[in-house]
N, CA, C and O atoms as a DFTB+ gen file, in Angstrom:
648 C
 N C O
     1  1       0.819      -1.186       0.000
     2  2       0.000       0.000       0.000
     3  2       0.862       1.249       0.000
     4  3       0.472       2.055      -0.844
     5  1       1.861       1.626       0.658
     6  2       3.360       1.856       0.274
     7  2       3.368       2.368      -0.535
     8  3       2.972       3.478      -0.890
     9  1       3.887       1.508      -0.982
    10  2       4.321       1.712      -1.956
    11  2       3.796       2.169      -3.696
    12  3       4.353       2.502      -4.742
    13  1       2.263       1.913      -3.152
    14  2       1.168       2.867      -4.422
    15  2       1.393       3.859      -4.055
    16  3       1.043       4.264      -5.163
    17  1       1.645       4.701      -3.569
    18  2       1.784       6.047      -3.228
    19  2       2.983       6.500      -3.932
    20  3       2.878       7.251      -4.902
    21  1       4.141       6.081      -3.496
    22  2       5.535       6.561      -3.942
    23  2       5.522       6.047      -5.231
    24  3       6.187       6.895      -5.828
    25  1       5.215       5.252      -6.012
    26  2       4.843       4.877      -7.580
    27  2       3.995       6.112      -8.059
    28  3       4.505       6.660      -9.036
    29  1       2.913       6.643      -7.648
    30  2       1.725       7.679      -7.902
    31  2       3.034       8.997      -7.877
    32  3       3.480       9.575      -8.868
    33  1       3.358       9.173      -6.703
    34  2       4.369      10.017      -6.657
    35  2       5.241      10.529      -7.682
    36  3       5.416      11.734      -7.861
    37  1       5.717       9.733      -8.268
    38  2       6.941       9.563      -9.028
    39  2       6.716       9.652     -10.564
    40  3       7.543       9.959     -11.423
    41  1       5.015       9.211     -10.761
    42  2       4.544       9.408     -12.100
    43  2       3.935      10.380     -11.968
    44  3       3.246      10.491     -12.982
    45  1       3.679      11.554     -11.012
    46  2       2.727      12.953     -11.361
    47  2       3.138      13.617     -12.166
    48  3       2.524      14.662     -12.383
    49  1       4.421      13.292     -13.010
    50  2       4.264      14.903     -14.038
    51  2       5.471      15.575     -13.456
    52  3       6.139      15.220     -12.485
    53  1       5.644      16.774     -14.357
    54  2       6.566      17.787     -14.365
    55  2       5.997      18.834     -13.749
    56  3       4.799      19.117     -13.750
    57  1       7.240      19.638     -13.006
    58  2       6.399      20.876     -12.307
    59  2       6.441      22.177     -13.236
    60  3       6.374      23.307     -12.750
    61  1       6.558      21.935     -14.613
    62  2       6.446      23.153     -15.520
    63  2       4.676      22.685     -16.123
    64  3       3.707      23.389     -16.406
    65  1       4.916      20.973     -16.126
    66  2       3.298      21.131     -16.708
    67  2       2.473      21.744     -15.762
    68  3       1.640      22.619     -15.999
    69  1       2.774      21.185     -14.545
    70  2       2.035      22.130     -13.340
    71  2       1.966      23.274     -13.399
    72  3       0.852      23.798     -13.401
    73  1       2.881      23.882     -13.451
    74  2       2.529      25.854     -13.249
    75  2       1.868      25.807     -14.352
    76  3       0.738      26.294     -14.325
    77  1       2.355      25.231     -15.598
    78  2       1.219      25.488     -17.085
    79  2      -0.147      25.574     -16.640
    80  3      -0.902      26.528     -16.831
    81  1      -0.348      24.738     -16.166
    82  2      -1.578      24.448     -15.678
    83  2      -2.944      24.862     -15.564
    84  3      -4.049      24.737     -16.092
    85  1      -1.761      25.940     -13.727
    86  2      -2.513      26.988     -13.198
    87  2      -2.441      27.797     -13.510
    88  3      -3.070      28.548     -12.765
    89  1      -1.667      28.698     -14.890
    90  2      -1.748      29.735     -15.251
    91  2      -3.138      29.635     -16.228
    92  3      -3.982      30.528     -16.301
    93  1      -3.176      28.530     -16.853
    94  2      -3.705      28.411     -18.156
    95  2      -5.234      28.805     -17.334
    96  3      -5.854      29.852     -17.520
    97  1      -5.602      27.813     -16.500
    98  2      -7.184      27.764     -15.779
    99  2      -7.713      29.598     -15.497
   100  3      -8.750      30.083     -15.951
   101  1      -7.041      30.082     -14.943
   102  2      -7.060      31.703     -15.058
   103  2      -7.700      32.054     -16.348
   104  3      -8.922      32.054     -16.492
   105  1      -6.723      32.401     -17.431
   106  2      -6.825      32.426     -18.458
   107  2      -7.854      32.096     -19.164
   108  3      -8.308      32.956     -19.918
   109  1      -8.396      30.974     -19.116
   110  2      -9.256      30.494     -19.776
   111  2     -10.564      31.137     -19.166
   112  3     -11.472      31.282     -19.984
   113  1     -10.775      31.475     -18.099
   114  2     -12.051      31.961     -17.136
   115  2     -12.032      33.210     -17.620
   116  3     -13.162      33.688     -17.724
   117  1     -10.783      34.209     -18.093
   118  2     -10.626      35.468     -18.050
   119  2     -11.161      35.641     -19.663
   120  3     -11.667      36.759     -19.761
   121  1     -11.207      35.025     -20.747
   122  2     -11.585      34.752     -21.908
   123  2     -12.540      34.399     -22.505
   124  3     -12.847      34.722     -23.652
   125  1     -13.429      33.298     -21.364
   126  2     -14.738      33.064     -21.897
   127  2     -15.709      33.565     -20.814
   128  3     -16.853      33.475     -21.259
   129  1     -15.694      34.031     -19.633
   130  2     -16.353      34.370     -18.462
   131  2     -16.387      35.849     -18.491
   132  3     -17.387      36.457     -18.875
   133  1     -15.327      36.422     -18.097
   134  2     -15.163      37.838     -17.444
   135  2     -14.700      38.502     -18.692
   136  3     -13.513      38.464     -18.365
   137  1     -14.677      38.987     -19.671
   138  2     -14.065      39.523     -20.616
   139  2     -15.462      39.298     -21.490
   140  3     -16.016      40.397     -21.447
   141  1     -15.947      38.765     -21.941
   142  2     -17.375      38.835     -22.148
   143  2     -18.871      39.838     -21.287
   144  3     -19.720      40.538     -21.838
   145  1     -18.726      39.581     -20.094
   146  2     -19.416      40.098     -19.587
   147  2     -19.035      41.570     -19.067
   148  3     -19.917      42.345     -18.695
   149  1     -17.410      41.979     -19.059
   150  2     -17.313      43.123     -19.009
   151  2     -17.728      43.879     -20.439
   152  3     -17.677      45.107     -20.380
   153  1     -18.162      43.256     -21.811
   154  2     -18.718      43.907     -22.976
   155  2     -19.459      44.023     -22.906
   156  3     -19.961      45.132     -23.088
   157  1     -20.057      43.088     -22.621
   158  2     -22.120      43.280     -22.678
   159  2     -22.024      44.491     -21.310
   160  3     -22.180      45.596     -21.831
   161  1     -21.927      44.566     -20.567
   162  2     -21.810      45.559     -19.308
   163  2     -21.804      47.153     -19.950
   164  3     -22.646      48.003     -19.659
   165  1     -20.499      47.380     -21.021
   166  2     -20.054      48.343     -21.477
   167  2     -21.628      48.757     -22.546
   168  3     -22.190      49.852     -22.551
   169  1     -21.929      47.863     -23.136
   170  2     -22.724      47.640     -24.065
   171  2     -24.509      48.441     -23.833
   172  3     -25.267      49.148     -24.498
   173  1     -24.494      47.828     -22.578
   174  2     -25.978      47.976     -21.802
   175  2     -25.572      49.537     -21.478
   176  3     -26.315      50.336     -22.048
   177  1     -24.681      50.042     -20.786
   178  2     -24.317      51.187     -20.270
   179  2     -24.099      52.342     -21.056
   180  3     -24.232      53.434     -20.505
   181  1     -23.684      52.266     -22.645
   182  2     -23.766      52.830     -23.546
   183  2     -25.312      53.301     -24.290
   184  3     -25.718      54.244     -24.971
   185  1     -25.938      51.889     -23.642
   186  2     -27.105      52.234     -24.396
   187  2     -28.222      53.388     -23.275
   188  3     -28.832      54.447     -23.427
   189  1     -27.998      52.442     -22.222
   190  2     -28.649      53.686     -21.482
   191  2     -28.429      54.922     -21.136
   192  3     -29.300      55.422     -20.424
   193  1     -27.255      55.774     -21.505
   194  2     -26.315      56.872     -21.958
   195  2     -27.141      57.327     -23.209
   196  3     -27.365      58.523     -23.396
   197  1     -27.542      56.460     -23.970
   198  2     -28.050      56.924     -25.449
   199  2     -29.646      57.135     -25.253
   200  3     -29.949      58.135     -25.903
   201  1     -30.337      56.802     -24.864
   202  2     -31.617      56.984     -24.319
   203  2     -32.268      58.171     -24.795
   204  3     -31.980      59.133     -24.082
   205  1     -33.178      58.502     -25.910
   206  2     -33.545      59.910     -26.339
   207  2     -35.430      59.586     -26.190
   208  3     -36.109      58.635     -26.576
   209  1     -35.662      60.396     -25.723
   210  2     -37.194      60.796     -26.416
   211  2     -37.874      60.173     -27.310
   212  3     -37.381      60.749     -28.280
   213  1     -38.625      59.444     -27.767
   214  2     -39.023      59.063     -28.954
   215  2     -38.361      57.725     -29.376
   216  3     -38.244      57.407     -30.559
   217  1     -37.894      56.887     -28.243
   218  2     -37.250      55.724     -28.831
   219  2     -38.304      54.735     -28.745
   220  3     -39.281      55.078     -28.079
   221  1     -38.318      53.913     -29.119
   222  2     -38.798      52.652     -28.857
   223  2     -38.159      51.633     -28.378
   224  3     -37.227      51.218     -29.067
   225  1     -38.418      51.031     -27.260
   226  2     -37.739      50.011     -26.178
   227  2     -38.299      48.899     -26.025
   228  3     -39.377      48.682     -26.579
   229  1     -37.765      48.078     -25.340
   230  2     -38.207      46.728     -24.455
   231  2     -37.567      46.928     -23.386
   232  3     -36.443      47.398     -23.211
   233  1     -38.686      46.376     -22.341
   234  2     -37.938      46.711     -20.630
   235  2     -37.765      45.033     -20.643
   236  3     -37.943      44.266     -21.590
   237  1     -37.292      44.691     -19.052
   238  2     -36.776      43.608     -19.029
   239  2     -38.117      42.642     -18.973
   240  3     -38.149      41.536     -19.512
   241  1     -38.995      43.105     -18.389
   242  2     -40.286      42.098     -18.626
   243  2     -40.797      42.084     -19.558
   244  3     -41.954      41.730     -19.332
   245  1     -40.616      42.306     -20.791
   246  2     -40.836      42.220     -22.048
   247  2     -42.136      43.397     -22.693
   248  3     -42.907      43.230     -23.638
   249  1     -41.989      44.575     -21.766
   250  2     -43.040      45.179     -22.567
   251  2     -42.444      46.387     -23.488
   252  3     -41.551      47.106     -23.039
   253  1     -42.941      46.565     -24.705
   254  2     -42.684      47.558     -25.190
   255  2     -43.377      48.986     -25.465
   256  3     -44.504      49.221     -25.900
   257  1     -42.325      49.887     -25.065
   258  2     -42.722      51.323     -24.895
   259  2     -42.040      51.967     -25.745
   260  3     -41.256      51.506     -26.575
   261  1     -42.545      53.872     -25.407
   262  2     -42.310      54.777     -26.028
   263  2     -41.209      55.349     -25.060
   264  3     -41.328      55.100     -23.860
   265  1     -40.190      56.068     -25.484
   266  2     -39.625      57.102     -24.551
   267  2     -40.179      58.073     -24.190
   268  3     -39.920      59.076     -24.854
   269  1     -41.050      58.223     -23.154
   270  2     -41.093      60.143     -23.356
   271  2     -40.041      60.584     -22.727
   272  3     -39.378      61.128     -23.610
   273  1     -39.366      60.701     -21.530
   274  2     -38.141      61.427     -20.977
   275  2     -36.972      60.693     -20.366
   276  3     -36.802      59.512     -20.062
   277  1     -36.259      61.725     -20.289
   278  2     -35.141      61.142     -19.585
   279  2     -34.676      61.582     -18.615
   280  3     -34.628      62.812     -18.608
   281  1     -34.123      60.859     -17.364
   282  2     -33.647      61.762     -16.226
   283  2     -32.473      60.999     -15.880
   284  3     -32.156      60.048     -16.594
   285  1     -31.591      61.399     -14.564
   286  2     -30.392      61.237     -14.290
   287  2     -30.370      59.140     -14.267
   288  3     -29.372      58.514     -14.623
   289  1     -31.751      58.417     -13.751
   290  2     -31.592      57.157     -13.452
   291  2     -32.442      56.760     -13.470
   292  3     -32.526      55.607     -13.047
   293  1     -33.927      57.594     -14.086
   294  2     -34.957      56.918     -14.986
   295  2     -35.397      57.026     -16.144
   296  3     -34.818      57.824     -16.881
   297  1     -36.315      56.419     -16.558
   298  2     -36.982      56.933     -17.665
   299  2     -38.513      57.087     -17.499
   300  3     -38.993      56.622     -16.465
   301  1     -39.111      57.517     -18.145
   302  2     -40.863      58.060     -18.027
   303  2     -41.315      57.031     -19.758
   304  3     -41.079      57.363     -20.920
   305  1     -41.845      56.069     -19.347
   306  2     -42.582      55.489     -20.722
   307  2     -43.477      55.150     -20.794
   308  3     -44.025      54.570     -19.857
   309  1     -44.252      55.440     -22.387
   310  2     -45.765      54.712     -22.634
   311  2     -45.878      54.201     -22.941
   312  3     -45.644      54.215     -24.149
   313  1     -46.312      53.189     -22.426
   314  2     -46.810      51.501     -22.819
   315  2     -47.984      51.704     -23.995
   316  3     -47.804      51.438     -25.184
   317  1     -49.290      52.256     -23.392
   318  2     -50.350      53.045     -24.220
   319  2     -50.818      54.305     -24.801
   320  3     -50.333      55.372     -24.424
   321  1     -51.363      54.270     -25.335
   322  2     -51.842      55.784     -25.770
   323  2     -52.194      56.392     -24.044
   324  3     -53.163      55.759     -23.625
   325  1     -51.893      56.988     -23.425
   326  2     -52.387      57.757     -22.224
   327  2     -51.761      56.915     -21.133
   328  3     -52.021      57.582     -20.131
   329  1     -51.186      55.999     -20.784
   330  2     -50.518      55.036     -19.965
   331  2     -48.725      55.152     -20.129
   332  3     -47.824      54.700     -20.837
   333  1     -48.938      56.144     -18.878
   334  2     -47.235      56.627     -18.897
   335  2     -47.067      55.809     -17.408
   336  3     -47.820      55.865     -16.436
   337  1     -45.748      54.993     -17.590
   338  2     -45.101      54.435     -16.329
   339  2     -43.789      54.833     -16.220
   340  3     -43.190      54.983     -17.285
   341  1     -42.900      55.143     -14.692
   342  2     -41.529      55.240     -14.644
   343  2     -40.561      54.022     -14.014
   344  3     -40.630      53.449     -12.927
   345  1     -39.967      53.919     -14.731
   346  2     -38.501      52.909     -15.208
   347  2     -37.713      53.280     -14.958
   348  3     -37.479      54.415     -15.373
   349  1     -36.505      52.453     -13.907
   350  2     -34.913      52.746     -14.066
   351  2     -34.369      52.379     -15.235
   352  3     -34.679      51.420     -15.943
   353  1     -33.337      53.391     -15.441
   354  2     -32.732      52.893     -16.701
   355  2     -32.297      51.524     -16.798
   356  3     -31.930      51.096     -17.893
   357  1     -32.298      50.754     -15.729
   358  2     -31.476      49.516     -15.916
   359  2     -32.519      48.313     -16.413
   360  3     -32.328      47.168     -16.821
   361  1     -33.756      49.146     -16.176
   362  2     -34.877      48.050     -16.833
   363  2     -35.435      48.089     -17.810
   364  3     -36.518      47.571     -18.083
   365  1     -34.373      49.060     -18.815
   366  2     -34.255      48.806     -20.374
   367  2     -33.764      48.062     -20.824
   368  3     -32.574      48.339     -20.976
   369  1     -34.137      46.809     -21.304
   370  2     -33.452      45.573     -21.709
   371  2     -32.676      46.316     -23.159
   372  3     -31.478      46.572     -23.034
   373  1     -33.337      46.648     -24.480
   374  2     -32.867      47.248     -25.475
   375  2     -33.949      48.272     -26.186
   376  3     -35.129      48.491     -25.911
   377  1     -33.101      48.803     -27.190
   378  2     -33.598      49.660     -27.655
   379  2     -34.446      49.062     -29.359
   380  3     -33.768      48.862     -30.368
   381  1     -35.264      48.961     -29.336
   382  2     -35.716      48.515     -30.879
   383  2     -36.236      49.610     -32.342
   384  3     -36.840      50.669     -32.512
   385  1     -35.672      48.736     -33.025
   386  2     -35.644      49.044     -34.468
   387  2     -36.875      49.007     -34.988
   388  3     -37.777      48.276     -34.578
   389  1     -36.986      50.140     -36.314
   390  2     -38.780      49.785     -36.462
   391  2     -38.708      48.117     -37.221
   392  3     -39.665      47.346     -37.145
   393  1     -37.241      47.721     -38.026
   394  2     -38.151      46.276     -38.421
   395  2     -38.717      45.700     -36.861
   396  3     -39.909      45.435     -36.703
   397  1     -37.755      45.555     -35.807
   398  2     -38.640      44.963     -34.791
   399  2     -39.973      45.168     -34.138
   400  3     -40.509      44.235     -33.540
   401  1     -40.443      46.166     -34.215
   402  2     -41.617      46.773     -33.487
   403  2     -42.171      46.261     -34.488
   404  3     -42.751      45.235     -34.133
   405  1     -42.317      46.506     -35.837
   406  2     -43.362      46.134     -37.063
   407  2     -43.323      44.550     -36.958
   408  3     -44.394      44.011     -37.239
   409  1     -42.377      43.789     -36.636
   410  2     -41.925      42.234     -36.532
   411  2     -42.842      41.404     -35.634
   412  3     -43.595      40.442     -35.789
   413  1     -42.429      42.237     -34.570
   414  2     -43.829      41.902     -33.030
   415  2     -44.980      41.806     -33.434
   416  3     -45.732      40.884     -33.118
   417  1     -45.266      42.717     -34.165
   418  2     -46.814      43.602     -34.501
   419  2     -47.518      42.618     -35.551
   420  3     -48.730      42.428     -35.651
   421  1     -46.374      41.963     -36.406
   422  2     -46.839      41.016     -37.408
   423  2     -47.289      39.505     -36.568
   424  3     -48.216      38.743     -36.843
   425  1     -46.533      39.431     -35.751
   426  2     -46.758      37.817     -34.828
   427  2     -47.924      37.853     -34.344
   428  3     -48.731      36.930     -34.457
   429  1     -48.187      39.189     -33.606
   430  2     -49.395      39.401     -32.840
   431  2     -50.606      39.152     -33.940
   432  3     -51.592      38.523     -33.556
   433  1     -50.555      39.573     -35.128
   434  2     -51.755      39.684     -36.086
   435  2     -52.241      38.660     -36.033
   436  3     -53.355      38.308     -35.646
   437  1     -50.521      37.562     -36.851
   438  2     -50.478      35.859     -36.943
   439  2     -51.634      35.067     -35.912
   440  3     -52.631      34.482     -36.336
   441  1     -51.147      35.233     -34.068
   442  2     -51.969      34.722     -33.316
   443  2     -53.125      34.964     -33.493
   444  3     -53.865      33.988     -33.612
   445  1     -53.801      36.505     -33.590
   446  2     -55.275      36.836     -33.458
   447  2     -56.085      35.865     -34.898
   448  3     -57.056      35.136     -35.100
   449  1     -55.116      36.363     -35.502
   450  2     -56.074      35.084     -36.991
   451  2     -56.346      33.682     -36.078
   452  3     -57.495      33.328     -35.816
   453  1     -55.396      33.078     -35.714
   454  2     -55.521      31.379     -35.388
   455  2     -56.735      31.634     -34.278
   456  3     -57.796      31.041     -34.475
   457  1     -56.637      32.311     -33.373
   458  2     -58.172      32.595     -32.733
   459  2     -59.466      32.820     -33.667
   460  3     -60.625      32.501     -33.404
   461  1     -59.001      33.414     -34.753
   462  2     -60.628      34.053     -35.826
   463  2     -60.879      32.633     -35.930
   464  3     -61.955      32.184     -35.534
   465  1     -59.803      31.725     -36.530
   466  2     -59.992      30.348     -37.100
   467  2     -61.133      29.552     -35.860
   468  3     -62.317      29.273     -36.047
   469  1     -60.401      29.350     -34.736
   470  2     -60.898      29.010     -33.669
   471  2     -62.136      29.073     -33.775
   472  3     -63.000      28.236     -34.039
   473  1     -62.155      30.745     -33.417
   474  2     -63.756      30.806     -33.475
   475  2     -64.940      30.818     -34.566
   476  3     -66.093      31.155     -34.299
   477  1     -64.527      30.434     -35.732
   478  2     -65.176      29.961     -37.486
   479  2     -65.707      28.808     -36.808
   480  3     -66.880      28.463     -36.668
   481  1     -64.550      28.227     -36.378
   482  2     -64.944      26.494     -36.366
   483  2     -65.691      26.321     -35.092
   484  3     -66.234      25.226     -34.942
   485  1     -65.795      27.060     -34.305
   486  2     -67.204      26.865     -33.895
   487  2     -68.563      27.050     -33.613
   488  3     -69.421      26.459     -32.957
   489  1     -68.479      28.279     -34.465
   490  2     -69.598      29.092     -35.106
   491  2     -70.700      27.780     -36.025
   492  3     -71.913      27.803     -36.234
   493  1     -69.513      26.604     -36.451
   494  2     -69.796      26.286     -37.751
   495  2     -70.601      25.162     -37.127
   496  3     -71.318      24.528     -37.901
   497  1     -70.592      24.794     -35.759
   498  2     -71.292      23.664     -35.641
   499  2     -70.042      22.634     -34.700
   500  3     -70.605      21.839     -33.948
   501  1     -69.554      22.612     -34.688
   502  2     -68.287      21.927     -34.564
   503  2     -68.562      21.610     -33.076
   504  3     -68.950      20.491     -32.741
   505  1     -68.389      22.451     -32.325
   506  2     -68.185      22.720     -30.954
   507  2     -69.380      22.039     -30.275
   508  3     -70.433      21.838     -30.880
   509  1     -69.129      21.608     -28.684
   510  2     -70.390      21.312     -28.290
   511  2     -71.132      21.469     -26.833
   512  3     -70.551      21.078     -25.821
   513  1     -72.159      21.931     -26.782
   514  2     -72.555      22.618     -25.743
   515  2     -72.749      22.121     -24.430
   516  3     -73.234      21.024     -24.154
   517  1     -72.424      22.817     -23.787
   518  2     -72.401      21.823     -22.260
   519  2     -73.082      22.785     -21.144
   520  3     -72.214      23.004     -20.298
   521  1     -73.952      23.261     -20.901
   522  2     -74.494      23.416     -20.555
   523  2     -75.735      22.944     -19.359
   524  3     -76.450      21.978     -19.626
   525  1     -75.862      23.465     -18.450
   526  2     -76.860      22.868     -17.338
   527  2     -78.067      23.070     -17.694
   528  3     -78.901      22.689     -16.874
   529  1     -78.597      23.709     -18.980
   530  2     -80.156      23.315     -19.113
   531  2     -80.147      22.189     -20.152
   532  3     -81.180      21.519     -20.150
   533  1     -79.403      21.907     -20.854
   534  2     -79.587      20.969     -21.381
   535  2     -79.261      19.594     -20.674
   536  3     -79.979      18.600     -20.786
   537  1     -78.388      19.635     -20.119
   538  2     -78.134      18.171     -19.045
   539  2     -79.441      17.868     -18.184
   540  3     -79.631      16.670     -17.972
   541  1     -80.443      18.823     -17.613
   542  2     -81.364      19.138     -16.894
   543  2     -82.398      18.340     -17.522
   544  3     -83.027      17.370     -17.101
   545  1     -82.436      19.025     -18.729
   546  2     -83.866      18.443     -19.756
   547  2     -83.529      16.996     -19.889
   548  3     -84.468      16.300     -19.500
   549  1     -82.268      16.154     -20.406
   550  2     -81.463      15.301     -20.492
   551  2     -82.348      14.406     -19.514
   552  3     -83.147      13.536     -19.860
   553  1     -82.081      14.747     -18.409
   554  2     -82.317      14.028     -17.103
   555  2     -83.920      13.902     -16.736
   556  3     -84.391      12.837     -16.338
   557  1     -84.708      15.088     -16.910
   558  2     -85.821      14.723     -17.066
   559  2     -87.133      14.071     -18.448
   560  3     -88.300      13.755     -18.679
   561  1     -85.906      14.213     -18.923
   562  2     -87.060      13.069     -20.121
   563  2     -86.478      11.523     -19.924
   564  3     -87.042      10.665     -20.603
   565  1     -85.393      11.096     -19.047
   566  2     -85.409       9.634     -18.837
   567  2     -85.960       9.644     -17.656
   568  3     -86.328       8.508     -17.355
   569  1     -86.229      10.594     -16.678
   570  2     -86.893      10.227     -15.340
   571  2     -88.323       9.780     -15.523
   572  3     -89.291      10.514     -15.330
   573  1     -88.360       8.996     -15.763
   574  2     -89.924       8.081     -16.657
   575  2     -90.348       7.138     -15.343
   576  3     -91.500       6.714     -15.426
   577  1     -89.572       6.713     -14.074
   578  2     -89.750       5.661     -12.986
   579  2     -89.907       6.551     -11.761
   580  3     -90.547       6.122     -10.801
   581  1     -89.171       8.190     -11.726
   582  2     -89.641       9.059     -10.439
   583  2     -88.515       8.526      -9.421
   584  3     -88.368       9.040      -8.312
   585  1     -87.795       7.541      -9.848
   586  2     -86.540       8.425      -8.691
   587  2     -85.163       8.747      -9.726
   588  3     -84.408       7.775      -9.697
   589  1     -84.874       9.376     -10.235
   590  2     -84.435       9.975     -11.248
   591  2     -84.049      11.462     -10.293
   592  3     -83.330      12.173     -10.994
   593  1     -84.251      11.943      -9.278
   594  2     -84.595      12.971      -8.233
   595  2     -83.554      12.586      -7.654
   596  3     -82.433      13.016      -7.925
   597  1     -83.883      11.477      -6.533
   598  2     -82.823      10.682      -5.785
   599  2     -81.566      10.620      -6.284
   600  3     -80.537      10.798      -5.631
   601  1     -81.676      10.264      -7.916
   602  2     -80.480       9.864      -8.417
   603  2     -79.423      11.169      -8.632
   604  3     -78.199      11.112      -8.506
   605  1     -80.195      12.314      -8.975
   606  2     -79.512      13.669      -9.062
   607  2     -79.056      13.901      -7.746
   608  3     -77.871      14.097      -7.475
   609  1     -80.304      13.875      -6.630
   610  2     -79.573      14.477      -5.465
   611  2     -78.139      13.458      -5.140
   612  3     -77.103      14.017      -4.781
   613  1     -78.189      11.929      -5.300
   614  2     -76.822      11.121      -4.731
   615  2     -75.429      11.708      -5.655
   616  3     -74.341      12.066      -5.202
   617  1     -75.889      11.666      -7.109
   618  2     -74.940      12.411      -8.127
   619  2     -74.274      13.935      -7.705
   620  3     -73.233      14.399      -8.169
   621  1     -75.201      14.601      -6.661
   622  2     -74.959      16.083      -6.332
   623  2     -74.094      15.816      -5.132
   624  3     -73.327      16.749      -4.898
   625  1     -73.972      14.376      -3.968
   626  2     -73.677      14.908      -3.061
   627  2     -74.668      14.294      -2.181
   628  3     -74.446      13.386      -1.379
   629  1     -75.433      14.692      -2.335
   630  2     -76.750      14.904      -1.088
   631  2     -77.329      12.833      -0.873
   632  3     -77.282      11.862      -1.628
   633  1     -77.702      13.009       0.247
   634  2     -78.680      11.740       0.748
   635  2     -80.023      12.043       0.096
   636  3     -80.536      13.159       0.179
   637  1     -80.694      10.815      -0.688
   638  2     -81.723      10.532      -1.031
   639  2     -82.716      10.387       0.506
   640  3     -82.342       9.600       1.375
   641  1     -83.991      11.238       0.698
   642  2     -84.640      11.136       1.424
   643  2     -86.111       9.852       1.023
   644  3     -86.906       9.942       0.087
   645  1     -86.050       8.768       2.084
   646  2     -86.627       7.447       1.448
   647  2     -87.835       7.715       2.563
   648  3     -88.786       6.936       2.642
């Protein structure tokens, strides 16, 4: 048992691959981790620096607004015609382009059609009604024996009174 150790020992390697190593692991974190995210950082911070009047945005919960103003660490935006809300700048996700706003605007159309469809097809007959006056009537044209009563109230819940 020994002697696995001092064998293990003796085959670890060079101590230049070693320092290689630990320099490299740095490196590699500093390249795909932190050096990335210090851009996007620079990126976001530029944009909210750029912030004018009249832009069109997305905040981080995905709604899109108008700019009306700007101040030292918010913004003032309209979601709606008459529906002004205030925003930190940091909950400007980005700034959008009219293809994007017109892009959104086209998807949204897309969905409302597949609803028109929806509701064709069951205009057309398709669909089927469920309803408590009809289950009602249902129930009283087989109640032909008179406890048909009983049978609703046990179906409801309730004790049949005998």
């Amino acid at each position: 048992m020994g002697g696995d150790m001092i064998i293990a020992a003796e085959s670890g390697g060079s101590g230049a691959f070693n320092l290689l190593l630990l320099l490299a692991i740095p490196l590699v974190f500093y390249f795909l981790l932190i050096r990335p995210q210090n851009k996007r950082r620079k990126e976001q911070l530029q944009m909210e620096s750029s912030l004018q009047p009249g832009a069109r945005v997305m905040t981080t919960s995905g709604m899109r607004a108008t700019v009306l103003s700007v101040d030292d660490d918010g913004v003032l935006l309209e979601i709606a015609p008459g529906v002004e809300v205030s925003f930190v700048k940091q909950a400007v996700m980005r700034v959008l382009q009219d293809d994007d706003a017109k892009g959104a605007d086209a998807e949204e159309l897309d969905l409302d059609e597949d609803d028109d469809d929806r509701d064709d097809a069951e205009r057309d007959g398709d669909a089927v009604d469920l309803t408590k006056d009809d289950a009602a009537a249902g129930a009283d044209a087989d109640d032909e024996d008179g406890d048909g009563e009983a049978k609703a109230g046990a179906k409801a819940g309730r004790k049949s009174s005998d």
